[in-house]
C-alpha positions as CSV (number, residue, x, y, z in Angstrom):
1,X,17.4,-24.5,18.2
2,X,19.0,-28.5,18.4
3,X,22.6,-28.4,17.8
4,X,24.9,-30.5,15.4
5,X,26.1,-33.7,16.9
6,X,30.2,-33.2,17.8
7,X,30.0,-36.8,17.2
8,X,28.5,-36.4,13.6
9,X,31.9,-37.7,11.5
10,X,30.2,-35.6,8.4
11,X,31.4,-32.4,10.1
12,X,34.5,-31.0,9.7
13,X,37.0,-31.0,12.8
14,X,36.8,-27.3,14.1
15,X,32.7,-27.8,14.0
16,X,33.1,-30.6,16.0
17,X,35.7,-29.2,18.4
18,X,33.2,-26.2,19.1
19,X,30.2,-28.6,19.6
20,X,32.4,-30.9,21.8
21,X,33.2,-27.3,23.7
22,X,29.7,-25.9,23.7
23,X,28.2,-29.7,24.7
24,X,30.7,-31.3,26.9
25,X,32.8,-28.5,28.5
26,X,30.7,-25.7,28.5
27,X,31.5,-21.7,29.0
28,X,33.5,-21.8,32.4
29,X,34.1,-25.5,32.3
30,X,38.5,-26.4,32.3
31,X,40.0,-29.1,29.7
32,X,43.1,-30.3,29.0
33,X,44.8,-31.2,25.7
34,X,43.7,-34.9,26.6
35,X,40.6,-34.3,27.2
36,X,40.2,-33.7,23.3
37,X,42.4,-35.9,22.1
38,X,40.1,-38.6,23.7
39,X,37.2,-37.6,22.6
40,X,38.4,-37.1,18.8
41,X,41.1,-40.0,18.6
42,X,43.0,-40.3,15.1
43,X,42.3,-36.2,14.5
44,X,46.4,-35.2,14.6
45,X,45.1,-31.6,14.0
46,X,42.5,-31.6,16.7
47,X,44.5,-29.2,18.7
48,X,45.2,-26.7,16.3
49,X,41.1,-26.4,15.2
50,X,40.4,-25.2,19.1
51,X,42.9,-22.9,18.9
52,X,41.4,-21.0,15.6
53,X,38.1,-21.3,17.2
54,X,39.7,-18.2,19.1
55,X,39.9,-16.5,15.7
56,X,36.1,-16.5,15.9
57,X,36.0,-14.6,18.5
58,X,35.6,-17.6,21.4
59,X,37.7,-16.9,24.3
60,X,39.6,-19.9,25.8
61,X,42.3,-19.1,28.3
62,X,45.1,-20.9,29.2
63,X,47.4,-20.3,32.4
64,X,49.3,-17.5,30.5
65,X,46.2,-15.2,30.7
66,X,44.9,-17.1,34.0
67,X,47.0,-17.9,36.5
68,X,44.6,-19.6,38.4
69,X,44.9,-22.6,35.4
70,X,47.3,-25.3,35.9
71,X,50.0,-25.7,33.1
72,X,47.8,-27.9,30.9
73,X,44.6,-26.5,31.6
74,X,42.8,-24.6,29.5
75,X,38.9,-23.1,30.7
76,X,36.1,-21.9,27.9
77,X,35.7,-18.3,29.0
78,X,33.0,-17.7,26.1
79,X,31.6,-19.0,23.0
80,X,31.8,-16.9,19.8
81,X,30.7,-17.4,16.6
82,X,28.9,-20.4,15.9
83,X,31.4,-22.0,13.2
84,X,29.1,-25.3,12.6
85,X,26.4,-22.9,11.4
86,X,26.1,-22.6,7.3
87,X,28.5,-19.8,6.1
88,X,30.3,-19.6,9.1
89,X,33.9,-20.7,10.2
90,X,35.5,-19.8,7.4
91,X,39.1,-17.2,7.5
92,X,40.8,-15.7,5.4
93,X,44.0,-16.3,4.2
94,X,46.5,-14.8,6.8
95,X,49.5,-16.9,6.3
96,X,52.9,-14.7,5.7
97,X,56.3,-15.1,3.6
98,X,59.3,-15.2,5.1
99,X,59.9,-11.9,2.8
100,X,56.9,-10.2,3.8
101,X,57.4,-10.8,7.2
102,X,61.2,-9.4,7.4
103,X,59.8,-6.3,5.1
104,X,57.0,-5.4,8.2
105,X,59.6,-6.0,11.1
106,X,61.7,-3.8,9.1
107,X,59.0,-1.2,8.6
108,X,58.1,-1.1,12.3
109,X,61.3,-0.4,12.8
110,X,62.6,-4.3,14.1
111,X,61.2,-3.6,17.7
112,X,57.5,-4.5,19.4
113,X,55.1,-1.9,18.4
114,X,53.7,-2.4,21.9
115,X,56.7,-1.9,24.2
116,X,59.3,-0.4,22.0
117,X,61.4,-4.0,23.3
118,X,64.1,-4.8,20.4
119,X,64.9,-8.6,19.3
120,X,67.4,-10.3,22.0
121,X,67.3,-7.3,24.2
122,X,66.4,-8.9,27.8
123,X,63.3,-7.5,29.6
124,X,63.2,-5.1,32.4
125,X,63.9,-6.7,35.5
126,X,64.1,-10.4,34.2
127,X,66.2,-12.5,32.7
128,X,64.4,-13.3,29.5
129,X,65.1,-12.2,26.2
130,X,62.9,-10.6,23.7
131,X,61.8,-12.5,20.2
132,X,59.8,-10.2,17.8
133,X,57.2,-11.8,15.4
134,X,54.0,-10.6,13.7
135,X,50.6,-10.3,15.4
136,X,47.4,-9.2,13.9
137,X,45.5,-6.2,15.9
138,X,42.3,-5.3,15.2
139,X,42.1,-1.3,14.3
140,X,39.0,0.7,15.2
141,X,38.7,3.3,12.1
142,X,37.5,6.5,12.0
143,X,34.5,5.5,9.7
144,X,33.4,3.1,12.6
145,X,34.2,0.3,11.1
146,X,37.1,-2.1,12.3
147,X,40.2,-3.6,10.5
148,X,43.0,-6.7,11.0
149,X,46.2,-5.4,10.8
150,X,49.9,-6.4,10.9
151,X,52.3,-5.4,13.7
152,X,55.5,-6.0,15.4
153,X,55.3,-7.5,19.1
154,X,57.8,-9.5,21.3
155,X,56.2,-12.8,22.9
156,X,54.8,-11.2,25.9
157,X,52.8,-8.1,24.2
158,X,51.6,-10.7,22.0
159,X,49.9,-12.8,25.3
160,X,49.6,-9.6,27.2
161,X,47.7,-7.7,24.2
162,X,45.2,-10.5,24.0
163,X,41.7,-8.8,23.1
164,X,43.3,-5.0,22.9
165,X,41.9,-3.2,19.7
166,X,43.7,0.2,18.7
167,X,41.5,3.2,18.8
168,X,42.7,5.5,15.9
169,X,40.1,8.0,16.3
170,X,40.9,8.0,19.8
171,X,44.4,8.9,18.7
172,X,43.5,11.8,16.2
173,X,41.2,13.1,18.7
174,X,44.0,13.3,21.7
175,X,46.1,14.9,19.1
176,X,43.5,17.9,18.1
177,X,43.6,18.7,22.1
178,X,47.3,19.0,22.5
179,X,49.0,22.5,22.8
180,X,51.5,23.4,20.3
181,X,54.4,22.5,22.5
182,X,53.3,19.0,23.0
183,X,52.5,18.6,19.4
184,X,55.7,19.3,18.8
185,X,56.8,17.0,21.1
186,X,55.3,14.6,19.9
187,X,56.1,15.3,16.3
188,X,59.9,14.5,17.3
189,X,59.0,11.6,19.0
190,X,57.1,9.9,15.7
191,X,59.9,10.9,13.3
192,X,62.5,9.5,15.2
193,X,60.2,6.2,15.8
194,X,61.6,5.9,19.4
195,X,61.2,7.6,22.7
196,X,63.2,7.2,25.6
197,X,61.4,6.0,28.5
198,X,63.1,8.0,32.0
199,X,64.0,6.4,35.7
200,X,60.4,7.9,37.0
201,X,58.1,6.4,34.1
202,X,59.7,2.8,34.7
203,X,59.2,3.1,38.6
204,X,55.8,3.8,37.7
205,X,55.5,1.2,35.7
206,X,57.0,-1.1,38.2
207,X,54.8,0.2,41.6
208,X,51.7,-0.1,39.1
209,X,52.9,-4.1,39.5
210,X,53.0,-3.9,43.5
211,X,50.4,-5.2,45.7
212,X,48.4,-3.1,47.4
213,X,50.4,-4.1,50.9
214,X,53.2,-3.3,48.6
215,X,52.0,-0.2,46.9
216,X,51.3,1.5,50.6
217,X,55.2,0.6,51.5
218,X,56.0,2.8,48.6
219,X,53.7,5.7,49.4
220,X,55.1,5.5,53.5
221,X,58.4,5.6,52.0
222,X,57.5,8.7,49.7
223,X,55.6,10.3,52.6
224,X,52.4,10.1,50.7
225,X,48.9,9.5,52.5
């Protein structure tokens, strides 16, 4: 099947963005910002259409999730939906008040959902402070099917997370195959909304980091083969 023209003015500016992608830059291929600015001069919004093409599923990283990028590059891992095609490249509505947002970081407790980090605390074993804002996760339901939902993360879940979707049946399915003590456990730890993470889960955390060169410095030093 011929493609659209990117060229074709009669197309909007995220068709033409994704055909300029698909045509020009191809999956694998590394732009910068300039790159696109060039080719669609007088489009102020140019940037922001390629970044909702990732809204559609197309996957374009930037050095945050490769580190192999430099600071303005930015590669086309994969092409998602095709957003020039008729009925496609639409979204929904997702834009929030400044009232509903306040009422779901208040809900979720005013800390990231993913790391339990609260707003200005500074993260383990850096010098950066945490910001909370609202990101959208997809939610696998029990029925199969998969929703968009709302949630509390600090500015590096919301990088990090990139791609994750929650697995809700996974969750009720762990829980049927708990004993009654760790049911109970865990009953305590979702009514309270907050679990204290010890000295031994955050140096796991932290060897899970370590090179492997690093990682078998650790296990000498532990006396572990």
């Amino acid at each position: 099947m011929t493609l659209p023209s990117w060229t074709d003015t009669k197309l909007g500016a995220k068709k033409r963005a994704a055909l300029w992608l698909v045509t020009e830059v191809g999956e694998g291929g590394i732009f910068i910002k300039e790159d696109v600015r060039t080719a669609f001069p007088g489009l102020s919004q140019i940037d922001r259409r390629v970044r909702e093409l990732r809204q559609h599923g197309w996957r374009i990283d930037t050095n945050r999730e490769d580190a192999s990028l430099g600071q303005h590059e930015q590669r086309l891992v994969a092409v998602g939906e095709p957003v020039w095609e008729e009925g496609k490249g639409s979204l929904p509505s997702t834009s929030l008040t400044e009232t509903q947002r306040r009422e779901l970081l208040s809900k979720d407790g005013n800390y990231c959902r993913s790391c339990g980090i609260t707003p200005g605390a500074v993260f383990y074993g850096t010098y950066e402070s945490a910001q909370l804002d609202i990101a959208r996760r997809p939610v696998k339901k029990p029925d199969g099917s998969t929703s968009v939902e709302p949630v509390s993360e600090c500015n590096k879940c919301r990088v990090g997370g990139k791609g994750l979707t929650a697995d809700l049946p996974g969750v009720l399915a762990g829980i049927a195959k708990l004993s009654a003590m760790e049911r109970g456990m865990l009953v305590g730890w979702i009514k309270a909304d907050e679990r204290e993470f010890g000295m031994v889960e955050r140096l796991w955390a932290d060897y899970r980091t370590l090179p492997a060169s690093s990682r078998d410095e650790v296990r000498e030093a532990l006396g572990t083969p």
